[in-house]
C-alpha positions as MATLAB code, in Angstrom:
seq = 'XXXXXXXXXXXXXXXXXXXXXXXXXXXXXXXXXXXXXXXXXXXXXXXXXXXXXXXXXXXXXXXXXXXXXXXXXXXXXXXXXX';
ca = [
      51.309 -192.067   -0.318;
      50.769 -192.395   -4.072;
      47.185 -192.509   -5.825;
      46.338 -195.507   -6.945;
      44.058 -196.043  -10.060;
      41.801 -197.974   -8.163;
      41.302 -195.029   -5.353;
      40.778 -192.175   -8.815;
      38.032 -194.273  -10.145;
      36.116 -194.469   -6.614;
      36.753 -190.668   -6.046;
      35.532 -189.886   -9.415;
      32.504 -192.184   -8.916;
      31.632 -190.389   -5.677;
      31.903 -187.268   -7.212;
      29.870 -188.182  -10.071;
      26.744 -189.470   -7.544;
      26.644 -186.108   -5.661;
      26.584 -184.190   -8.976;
      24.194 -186.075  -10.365;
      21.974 -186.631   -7.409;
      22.417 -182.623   -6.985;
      21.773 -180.826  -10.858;
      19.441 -184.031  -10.832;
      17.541 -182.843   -7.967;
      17.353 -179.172   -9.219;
      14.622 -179.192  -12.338;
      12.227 -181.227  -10.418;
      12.374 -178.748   -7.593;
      11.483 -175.815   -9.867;
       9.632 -177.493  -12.078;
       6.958 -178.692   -9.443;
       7.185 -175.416   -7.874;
       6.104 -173.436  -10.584;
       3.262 -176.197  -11.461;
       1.937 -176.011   -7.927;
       1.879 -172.297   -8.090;
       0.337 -172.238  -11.349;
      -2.360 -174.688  -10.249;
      -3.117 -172.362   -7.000;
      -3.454 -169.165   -8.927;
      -6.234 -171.351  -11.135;
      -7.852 -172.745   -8.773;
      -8.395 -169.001   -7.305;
      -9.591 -167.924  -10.123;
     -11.827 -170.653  -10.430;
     -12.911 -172.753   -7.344;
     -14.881 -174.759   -8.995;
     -13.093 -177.004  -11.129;
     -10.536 -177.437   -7.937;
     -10.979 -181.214   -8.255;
      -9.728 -181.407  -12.202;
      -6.946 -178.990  -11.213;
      -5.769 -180.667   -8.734;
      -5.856 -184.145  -10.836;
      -3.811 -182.511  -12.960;
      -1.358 -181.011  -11.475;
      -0.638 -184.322   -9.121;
      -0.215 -185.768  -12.852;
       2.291 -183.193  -13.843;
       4.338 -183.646  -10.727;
       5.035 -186.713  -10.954;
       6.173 -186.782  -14.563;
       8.545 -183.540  -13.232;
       9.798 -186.545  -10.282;
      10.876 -188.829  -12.753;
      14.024 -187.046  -13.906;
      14.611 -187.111  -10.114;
      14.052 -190.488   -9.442;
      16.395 -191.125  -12.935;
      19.178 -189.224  -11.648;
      19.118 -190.591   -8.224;
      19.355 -194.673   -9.901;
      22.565 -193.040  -11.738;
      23.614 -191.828   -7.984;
      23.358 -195.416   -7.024;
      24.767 -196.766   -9.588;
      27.866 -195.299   -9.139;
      28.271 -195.586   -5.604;
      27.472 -199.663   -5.815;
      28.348 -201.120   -8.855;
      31.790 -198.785   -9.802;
];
């Protein structure tokens, strides 16, 4: 049973979509983490400008998603089109 070149390429490719989807998947996790955190201990500290907070920190999450989003189109690139 010998290893074709065709058979390295899709092993490699597979490989490549679970790292990427899973360091891809990593900042976004701590990175939204942290910013709801942050945005909790503010809006303890002051209640009233919850609504602005809160604005904000949807804002900032979903810039932090994009890397996640980016790294899951390389995911499925490689699994479909190599």
């Amino acid at each position: 049973m010998a290893i074709e070149g065709a058979h390295l390429v899709q092993a490699a490719a597979l490989l490549g979509a679970g790292l990427s989807m899973g360091l891809g998947a990593i900042g976004p996790g701590v990175g939204e983490g942290l910013v709801a955190s942050k945005a909790c201990e503010a809006i303890g500290r002051n209640p009233g400008e919850a609504g602005l907070l809160t604005r904000t920190m949807l804002v900032g999450q979903a810039v932090s998603e994009s890397t996640g989003i980016y790294a899951l189109v390389i995911a499925l690139l490689l699994l479909f089109v190599v």
